[in-house]
N, C-alpha and C positions, 0 to 999 in steps of 0.2 A: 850401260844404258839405264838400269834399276836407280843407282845412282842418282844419276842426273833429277829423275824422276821426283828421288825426294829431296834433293837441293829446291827443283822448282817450286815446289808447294810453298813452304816458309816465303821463298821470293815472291812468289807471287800475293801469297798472303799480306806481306808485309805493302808492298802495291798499294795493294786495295784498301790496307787499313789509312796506309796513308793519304788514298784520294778522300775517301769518306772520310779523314780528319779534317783534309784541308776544306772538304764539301761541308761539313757539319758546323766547323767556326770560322765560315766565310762575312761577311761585312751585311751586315740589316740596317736596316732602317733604325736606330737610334731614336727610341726617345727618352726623351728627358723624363726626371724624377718629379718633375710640377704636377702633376695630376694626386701619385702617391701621396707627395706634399703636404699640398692640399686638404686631402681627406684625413693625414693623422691630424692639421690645424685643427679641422672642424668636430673630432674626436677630441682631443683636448678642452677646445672651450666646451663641449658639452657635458666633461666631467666635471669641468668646475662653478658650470652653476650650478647652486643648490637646488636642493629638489623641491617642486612647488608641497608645501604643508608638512614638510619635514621640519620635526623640532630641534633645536641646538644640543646638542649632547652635554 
């Protein structure tokens, strides 16, 4: 019976890790990268104007 005891634990274990996997990367909400996008575009242009009264090197 001791046995059995510890067969169950791993089984059972194994179970649980697998509901909580399949719970953990279940299907969301999906958004898109346009927001990200976005903010590196407006990053960008803003490194490439120049700075006001900075002199040409």
């Amino acid at each position: 019976m001791g046995v059995l005891v510890w067969l169950l634990i791993p089984l059972v274990a194994a179970v649980g890790g697998g509901l909580w996997g399949s719970w953990a990367n279940r299907t969301r909400k999906v958004r898109g990268d346009g927001p990200e996008l976005d903010g590196y575009a407006r990053f960008r242009e803003a490194m490439e104007k120049p700075r006001p009264g900075a002199r040409g090197a």
